[in-house]
C-alpha distance (Angstrom), angle and dihedral (degrees) to the residues before:
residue distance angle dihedral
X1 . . .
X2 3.59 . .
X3 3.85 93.4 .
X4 3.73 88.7 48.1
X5 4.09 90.3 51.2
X6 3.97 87.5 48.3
X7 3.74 97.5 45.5
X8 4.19 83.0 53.1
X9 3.44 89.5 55.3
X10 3.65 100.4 45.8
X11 4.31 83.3 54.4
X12 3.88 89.4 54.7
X13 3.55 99.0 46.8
X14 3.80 87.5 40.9
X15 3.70 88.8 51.8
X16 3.92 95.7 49.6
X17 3.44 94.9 47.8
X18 3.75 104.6 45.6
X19 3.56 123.0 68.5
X20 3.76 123.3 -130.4
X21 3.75 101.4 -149.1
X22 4.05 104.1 126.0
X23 3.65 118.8 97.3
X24 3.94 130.4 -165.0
X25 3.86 99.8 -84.3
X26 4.11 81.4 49.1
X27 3.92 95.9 49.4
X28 4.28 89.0 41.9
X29 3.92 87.5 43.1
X30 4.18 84.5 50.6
X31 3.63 92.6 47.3
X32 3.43 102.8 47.9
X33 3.78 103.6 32.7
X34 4.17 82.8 51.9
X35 3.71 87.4 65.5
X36 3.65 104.0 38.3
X37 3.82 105.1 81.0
X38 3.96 131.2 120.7
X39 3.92 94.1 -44.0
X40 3.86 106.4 82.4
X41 4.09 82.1 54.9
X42 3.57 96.3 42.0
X43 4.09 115.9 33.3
X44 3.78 101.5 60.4
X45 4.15 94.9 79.2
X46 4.01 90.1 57.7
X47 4.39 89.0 37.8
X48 3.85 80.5 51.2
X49 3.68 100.6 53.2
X50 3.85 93.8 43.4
X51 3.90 93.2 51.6
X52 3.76 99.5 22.4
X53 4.06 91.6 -156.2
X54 3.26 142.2 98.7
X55 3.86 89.7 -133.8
X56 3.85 103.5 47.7
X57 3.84 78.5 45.7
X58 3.87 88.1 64.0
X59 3.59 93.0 34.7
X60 3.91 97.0 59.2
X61 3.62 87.4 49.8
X62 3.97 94.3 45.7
X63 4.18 86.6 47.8
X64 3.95 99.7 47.4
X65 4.32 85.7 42.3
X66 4.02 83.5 54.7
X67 3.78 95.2 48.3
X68 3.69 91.4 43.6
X69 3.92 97.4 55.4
X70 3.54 97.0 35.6
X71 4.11 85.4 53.1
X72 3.99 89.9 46.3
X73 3.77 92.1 45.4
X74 4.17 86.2 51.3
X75 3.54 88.5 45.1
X76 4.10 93.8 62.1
X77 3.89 92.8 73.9
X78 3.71 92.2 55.5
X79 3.84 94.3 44.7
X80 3.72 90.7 49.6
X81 3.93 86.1 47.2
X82 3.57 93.0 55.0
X83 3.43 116.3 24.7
X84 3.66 97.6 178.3
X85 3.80 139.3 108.4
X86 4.31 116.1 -82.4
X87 4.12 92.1 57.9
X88 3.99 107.8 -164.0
X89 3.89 92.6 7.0
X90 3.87 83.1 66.7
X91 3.75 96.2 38.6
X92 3.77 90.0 61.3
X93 3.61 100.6 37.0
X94 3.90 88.3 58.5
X95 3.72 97.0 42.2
X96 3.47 103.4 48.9
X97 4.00 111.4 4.7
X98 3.92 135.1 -74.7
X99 3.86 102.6 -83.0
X100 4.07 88.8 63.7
X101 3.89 84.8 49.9
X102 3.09 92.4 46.3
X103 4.25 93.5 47.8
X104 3.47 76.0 57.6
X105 3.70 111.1 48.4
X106 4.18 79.3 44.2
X107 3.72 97.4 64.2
X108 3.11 100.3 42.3
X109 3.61 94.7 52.8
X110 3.73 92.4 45.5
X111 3.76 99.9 48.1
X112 3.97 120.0 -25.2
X113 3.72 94.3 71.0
X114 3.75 108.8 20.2
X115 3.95 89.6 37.6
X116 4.06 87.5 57.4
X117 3.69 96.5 44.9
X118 4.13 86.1 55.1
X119 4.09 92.2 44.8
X120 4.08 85.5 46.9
X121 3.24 92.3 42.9
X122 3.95 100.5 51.8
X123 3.83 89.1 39.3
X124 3.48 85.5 61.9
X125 3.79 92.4 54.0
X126 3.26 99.2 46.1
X127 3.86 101.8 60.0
X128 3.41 81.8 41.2
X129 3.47 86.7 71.6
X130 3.71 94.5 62.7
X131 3.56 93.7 67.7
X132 4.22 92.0 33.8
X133 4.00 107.1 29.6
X134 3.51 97.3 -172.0
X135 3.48 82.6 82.3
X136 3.09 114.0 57.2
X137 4.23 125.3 130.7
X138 3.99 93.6 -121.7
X139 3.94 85.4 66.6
X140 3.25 127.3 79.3
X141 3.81 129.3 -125.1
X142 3.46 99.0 171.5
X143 4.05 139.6 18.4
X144 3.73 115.0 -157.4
X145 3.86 96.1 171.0
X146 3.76 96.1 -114.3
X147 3.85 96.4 36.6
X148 3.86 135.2 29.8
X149 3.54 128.4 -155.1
X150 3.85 128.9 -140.4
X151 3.89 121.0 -144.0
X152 4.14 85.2 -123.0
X153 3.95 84.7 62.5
X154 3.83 94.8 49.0
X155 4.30 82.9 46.1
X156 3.85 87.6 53.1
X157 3.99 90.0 51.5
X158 3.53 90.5 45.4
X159 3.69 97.5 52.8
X160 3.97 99.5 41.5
X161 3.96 89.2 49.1
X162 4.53 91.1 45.3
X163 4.67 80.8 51.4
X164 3.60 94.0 43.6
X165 3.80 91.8 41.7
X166 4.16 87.7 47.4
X167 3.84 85.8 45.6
X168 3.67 99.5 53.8
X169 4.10 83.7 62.9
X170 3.50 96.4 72.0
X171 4.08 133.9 -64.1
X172 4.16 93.5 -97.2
X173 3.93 84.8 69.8
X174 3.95 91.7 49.1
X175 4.14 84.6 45.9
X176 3.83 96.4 48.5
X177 3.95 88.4 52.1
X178 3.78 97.5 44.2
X179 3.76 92.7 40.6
X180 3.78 88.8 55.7
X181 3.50 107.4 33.5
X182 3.69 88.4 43.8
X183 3.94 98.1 55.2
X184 3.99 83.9 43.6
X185 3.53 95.3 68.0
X186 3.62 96.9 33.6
X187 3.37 85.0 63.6
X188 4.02 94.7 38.5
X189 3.54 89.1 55.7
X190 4.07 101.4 45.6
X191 3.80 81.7 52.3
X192 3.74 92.0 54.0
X193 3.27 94.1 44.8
X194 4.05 97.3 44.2
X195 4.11 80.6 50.9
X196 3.47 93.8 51.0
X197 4.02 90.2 58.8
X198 3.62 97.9 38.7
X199 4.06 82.2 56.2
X200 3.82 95.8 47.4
X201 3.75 115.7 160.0
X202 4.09 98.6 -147.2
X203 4.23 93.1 -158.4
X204 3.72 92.4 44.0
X205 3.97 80.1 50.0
X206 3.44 101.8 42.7
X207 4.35 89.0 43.8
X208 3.90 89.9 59.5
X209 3.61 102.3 44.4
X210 3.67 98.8 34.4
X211 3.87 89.3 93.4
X212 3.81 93.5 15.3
X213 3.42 96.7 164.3
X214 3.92 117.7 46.5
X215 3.54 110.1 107.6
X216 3.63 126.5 -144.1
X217 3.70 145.7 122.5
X218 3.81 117.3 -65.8
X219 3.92 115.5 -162.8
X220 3.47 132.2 -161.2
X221 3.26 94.7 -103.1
X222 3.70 101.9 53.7
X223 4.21 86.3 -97.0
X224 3.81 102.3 143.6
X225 4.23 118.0 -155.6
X226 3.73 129.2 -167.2
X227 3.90 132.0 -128.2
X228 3.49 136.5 -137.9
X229 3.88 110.5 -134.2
X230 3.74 91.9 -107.1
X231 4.00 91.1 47.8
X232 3.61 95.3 44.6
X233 4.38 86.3 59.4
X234 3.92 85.3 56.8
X235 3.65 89.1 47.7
X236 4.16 97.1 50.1
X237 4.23 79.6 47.1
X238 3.97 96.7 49.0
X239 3.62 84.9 43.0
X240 3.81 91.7 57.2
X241 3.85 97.2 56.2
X242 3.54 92.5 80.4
X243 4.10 91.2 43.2
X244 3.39 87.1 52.8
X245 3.75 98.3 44.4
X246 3.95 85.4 51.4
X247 3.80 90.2 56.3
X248 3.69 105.4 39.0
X249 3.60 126.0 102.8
X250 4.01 92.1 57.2
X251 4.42 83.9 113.9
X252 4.20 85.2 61.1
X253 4.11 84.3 91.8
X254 3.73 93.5 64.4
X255 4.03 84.4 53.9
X256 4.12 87.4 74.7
X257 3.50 98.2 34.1
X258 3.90 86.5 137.7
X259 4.01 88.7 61.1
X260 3.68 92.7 61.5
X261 3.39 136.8 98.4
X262 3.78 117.6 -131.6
X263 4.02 93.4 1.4
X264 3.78 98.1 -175.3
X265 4.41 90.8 56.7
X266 3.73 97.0 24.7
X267 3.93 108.5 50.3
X268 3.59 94.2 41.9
X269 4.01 88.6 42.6
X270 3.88 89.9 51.2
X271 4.06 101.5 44.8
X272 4.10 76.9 59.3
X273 3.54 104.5 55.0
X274 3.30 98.1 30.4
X275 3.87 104.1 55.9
X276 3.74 83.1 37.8
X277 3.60 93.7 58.3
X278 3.68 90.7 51.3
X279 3.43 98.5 44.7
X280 3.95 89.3 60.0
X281 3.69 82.8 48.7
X282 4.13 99.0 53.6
X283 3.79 90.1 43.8
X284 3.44 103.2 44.7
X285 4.17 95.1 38.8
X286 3.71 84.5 54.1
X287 3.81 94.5 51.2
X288 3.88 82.2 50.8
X289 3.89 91.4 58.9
X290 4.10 93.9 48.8
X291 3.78 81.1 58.5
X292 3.75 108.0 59.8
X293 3.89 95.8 16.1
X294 3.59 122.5 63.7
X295 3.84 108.3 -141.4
X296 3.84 101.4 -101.7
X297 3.96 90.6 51.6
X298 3.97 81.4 48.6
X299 4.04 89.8 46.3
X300 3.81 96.9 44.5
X301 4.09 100.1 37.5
X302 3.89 110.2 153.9
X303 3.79 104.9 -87.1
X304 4.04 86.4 -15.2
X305 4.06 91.2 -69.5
X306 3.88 90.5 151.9
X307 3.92 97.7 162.0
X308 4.25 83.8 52.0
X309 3.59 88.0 58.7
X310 3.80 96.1 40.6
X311 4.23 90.4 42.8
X312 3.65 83.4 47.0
X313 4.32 97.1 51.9
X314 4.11 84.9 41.1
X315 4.05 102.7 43.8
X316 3.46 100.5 12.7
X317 3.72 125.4 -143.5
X318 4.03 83.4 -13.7
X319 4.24 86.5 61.0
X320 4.14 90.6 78.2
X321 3.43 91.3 66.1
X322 3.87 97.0 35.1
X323 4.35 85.5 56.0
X324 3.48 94.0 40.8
X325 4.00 96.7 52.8
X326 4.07 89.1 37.6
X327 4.27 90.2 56.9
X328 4.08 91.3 36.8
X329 3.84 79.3 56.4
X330 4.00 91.7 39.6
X331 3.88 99.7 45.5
X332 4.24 96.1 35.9
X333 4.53 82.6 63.0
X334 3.74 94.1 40.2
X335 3.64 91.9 50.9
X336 3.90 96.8 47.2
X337 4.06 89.4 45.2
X338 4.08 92.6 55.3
X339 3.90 92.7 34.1
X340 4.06 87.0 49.6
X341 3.81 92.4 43.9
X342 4.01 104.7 34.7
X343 3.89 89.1 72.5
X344 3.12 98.6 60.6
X345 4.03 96.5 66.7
X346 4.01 86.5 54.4
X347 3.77 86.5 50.4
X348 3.98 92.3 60.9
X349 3.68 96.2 32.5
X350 4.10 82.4 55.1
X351 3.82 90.0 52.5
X352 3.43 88.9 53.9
X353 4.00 91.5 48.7
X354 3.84 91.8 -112.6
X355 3.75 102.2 118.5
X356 3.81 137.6 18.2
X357 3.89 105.6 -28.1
X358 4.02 90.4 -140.9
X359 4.45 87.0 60.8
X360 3.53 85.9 62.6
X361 3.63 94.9 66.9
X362 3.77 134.1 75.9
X363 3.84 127.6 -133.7
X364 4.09 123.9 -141.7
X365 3.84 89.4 -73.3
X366 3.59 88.7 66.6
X367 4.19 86.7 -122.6
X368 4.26 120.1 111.5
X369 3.51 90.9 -103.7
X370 4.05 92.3 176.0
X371 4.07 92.4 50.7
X372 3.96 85.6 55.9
X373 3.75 91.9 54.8
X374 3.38 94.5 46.0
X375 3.60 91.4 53.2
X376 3.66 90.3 43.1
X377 3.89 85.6 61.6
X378 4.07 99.9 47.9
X379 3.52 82.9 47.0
X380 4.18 102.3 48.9
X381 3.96 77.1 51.3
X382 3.74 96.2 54.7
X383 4.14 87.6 46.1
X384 3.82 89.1 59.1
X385 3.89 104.2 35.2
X386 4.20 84.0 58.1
X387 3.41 97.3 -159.5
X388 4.15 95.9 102.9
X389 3.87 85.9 108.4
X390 3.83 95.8 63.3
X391 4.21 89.0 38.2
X392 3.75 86.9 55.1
X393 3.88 94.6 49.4
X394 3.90 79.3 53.0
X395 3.34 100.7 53.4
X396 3.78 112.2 37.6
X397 4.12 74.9 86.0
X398 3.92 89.4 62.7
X399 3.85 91.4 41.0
X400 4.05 89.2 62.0
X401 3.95 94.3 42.4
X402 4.40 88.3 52.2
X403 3.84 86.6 37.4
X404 4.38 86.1 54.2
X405 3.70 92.1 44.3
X406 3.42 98.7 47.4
X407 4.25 87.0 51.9
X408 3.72 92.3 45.1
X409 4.12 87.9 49.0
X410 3.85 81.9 69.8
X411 3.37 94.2 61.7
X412 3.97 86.9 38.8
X413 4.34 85.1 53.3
X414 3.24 100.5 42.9
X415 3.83 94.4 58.0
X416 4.05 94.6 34.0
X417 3.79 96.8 46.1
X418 3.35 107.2 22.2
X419 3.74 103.3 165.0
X420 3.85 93.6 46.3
X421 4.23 102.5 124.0
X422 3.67 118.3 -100.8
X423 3.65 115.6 -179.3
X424 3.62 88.5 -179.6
X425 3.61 127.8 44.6
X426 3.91 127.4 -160.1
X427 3.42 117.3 -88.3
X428 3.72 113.0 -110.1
X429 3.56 99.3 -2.9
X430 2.88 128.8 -150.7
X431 3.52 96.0 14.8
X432 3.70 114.6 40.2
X433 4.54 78.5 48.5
X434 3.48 95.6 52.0
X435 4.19 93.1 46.3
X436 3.73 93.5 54.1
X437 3.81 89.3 53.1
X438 3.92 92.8 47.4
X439 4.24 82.8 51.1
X440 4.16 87.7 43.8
X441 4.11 88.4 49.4
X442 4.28 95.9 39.4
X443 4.14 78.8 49.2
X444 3.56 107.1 45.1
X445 4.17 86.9 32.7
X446 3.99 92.1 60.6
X447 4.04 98.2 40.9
X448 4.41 81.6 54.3
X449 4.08 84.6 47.9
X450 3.93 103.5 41.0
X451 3.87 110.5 4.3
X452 4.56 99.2 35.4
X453 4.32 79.0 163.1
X454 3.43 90.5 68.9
X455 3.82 93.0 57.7
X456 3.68 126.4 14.9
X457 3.80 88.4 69.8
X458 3.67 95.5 52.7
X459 3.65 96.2 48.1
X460 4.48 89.1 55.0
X461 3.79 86.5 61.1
X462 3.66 84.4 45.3
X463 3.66 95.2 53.1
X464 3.90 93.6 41.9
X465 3.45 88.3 77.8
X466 3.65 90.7 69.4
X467 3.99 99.9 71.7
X468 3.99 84.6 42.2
X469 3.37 98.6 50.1
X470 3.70 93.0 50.6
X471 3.79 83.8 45.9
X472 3.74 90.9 59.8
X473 3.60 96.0 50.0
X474 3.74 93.1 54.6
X475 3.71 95.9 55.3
X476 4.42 82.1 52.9
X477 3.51 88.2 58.2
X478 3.45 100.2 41.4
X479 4.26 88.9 44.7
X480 3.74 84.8 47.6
């Protein structure tokens, strides 16, 4: 009773404080512009040597689009459930018990968040450098002796502090820049991608889907390598971590689920569209590249800058600059959308006395103004360290095992608090649930098998969250 009476009170005060001023276009604009960043330009050259067709290229897009709207769809019962601020930290906490929230909450403070902000961030800088080469990464800015740092990495700092500052004045500044940066580079990108058709090349066409569907390794160099049947599952899953990568981030919504109007139609409403959206986007801007890039120019683009190469075939020299603008555009909205959500995890972990006491309070502008700096910090850090890339490769393997728990805590909730409200139910339940966590399991299964880089080191920053979270609920008791 007395945890029931406490948990009511935390709602109220939760209620008062936040302010409900995002609408559906805002949540859809936050949960697609969150996962649009560098990725869709970027991850296509590595996909491309892994599967080495123009098929299995398609395919890994088509698989990870799947996974991502079934999850979303899943994920509209438990936002309608809980219609509060801290998203899948709360989901997990309530279906199975506060140290797996807090595992959770953890990670994503110490890398899936703050890590993504820096990799935005720095992408950001660097094709800002195209247009301004002064700063470019292979400068240097600064020489510390046993570090140097790039001019992109000072950009990146710049440009998380200048959102975090903008979100600390309230969340309708955060939703007037993601609302308009987002629908900019939707639009950027259906025109690219429209262009990109208009422009087809039918022999570069016709040479990449001729034998669409053999799958084998495709270097650099034009060197092609066979699989055995068992390798060539390992391949499809190392191929995914930089789908997935691309198309994480669409959960961030649920993190302000106190900022929204009508949370129980318009969270659930907005994971849909939005991942949708995107998922037409990855598929279709991906079909664009097998049409004016033959697959080894795909496979071997200069540091992986696919969309360069594919602006470049369709505009010419004039393309550089037309890329460059279009992921300035891209990566400025992600960023805001993950720096404006990410906060509000800390926020409910602080309520809970699981993270810094002062992120658990709001400032005059009704946003957690503290938990933003914070996160600003962790991810300034991650900018300079630059080695967010490899930490990201580590942990899209830790994204799919919280994204599977979180699914199978519906089935969890649904039998352990059955008459809980839920305005919305999941979308072909039990089946559509219980395929994405098959998908999750085949995924994280083959990257443990044939790719163990890609996931031991993940799980250790999972599991360091044990001794802290223990740590944290000493100093309760001893406060209490």
């Amino acid at each position: 009773m007395e945890v029931q009476l406490e948990t009511a009170k935390n709602i109220v005060v939760e209620e008062k404080s936040f302010k409900r001023s995002l609408g559906l276009l805002d949540a859809t604009m936050i949960v697609a512009g969150s996962m649009i960043g560098s990725g869709i330009f970027i991850v296509s050259a590595d996909i491309t040597r892994n599967v080495g067709s123009a098929g299995w290229l398609i395919a890994v897009w088509l698989i990870t689009g799947f996974m991502t709207i079934t999850a979303a769809l899943s994920y509209g019962e438990l936002s309608g459930m809980f219609p509060k601020a801290g998203g899948q930290y709360v989901y997990l906490k309530e279906a199975y018990n506060p140290l797996v929230g807090f595992l959770y909450g953890w990670s994503f403070f110490a890398v899936i968040q703050t890590a993504t902000i820096a990799a935005v961030g720095v992408a950001f800088a660097k094709f800002t450098a195209y247009l301004i080469p002064q700063l470019s990464e292979n400068l240097v800015a600064i020489d510390l002796g046993f570090r140097t740092i790039s001019p992109a990495q000072l950009l990146s700092i710049v440009v998380i502090v200048l959102l975090t500052f903008i979100n600390t004045k309230g969340v309708r500044n955060g939703k007037l820049i993601q609302t308009t940066f987002t629908l900019t580079k939707l639009l950027s990108l259906f025109g690219l991608i429209a262009f990109g058709l208009i422009m087809a090349k039918g022999d570069i066409w016709k040479a990449n889907w001729t034998d669409a569907w053999n799958l084998h390794k495709l270097g650099t160099d034009g060197t092609i390598g066979s699989y055995t049947t068992a390798a060539a599952l390992g391949a499809i899953a190392a191929a995914m971590v930089g789908s997935i990568f691309s198309s994480d981030a669409w959960n961030n919504v649920t993190f302000i689920a106190a900022e929204i109007k009508k949370p129980s139609r318009n969270i659930g409403l907005s994971l849909f569209l939005g991942t949708l959206v995107v998922t037409i986007i990855y598929v279709t801007a991906n079909i664009m590249y097998t049409d004016v890039l033959p697959l080894q120019e795909i496979a071997s683009a200069d540091k992986d800058r696919v969309a360069v190469a594919a602006s470049h075939a369709i505009f010419g020299n004039a393309g550089t600059v037309v890329i460059a603008l279009m992921i300035m555009i891209s990566t400025f909205g992600c960023n805001n959308g993950l720096i404006l959500a990410g906060a509000r995890v800390y926020y409910t972990m602080a309520q809970d006395g699981l993270f810094f006491k002062q992120a658990g309070q709001l400032n005059r502008n009704s946003v957690p103004a503290i938990g933003l700096w914070i996160q600003c910090i962790a991810a300034c850090l991650w900018s300079l360290s630059g080695s967010y890339g490899q930490l990201l490769d580590m942990i899209s393997f830790v994204v799919v095992v919280f994204y599977m728990l979180t699914i199978i805590g519906i089935f969890i909730l649904r039998k352990k608090r059955p008459d809980l409200e839920r305005p919305y139910k999941a979308f072909g339940y039990p089946v559509m649930p219980i395929l994405y966590i098959m998908m999750g399991l085949a995924f994280c299964t083959l990257l443990i098998i044939y790719k163990p880089e890609f996931t031991w080191p993940g799980l250790i920053i999972v599991f360091l969250g044990i001794p802290i979270y223990f740590v944290a609920l000493a100093r309760q008791n001893k406060v209490a």
